[in-house]
N, C-alpha and C positions, 0 to 999 in steps of 0.2 A: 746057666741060670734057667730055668724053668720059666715058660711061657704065664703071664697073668692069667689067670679065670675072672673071668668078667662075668658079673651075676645081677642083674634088674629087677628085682622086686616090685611089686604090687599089693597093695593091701585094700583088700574093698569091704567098708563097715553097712551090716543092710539089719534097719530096724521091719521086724515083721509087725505088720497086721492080722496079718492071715499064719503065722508061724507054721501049722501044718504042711500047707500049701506051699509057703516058701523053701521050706526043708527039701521036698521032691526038687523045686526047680533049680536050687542050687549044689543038688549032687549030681542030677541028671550033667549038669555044668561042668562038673568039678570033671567028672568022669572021664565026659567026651575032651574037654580040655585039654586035659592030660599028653592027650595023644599029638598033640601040634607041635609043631617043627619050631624046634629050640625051647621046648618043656622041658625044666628040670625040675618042678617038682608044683604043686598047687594042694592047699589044705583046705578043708570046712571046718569051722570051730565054731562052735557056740558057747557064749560069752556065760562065766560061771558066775559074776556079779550083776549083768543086766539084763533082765528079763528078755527075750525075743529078741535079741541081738548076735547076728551069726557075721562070722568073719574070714573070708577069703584071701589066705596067703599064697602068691604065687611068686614061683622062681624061672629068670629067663634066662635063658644063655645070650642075649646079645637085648639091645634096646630094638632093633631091628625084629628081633624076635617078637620080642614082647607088642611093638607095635600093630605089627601084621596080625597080633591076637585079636589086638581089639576090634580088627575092622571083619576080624573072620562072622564065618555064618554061627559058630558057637556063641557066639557072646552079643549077636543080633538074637537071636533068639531068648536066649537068658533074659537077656534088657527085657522084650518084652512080653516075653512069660511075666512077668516081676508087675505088670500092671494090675494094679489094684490089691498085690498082697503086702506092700510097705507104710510107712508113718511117713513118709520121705522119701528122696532120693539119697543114695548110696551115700558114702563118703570114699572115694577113693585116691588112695594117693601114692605118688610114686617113690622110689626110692635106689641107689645106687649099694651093691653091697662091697665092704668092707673087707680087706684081709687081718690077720694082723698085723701082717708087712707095715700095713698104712698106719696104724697105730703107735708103732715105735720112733 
């Protein structure tokens, strides 16, 4: 039998203020991201029903992973680039991914 893939997801919801401004700071993000230990994958979307709402999906190969992202210097940074170009703070949330193994 084949080993599980274990995959932790992130979703982070960011209303702009400043949408121009926030678009650079969250690709420059996305980018540099990418390249971190247990990256498997991270998107920029922007939301086709709500106005100046862009949305960050990331995939991790371990929780452990995904942890050490968030204390990295990437995502210090990002945080606060992000001052003064939002309505709010984030919404982020976490999530466990699914095979359809688990499903059946």
């Amino acid at each position: 039998m084949a080993d599980e893939v274990e995959v932790t997801i992130v979703t982070m919801v960011f209303d702009a203020a400043v949408p121009e401004g926030l678009m650079g700071v969250l690709s420059k993000y996305v980018v540099l991201s990418r390249q971190q230990p247990g990256c498997r994958n991270i998107d920029l979307c922007l939301s086709a029903t709500r106005p100046n709402r862009f949305l960050i999906v990331q995939k991790w190969e371990s929780p452990e992973a995904q942890r050490g992202h968030f204390d990295s210097a990437e995502m210090v940074e990002m945080a606060a680039a992000c001052t003064g170009l939002l309505t709010g703070p984030p919404q982020i949330d976490l999530y466990e991914g699914m095979s359809a193994h688990d499903l059946a």
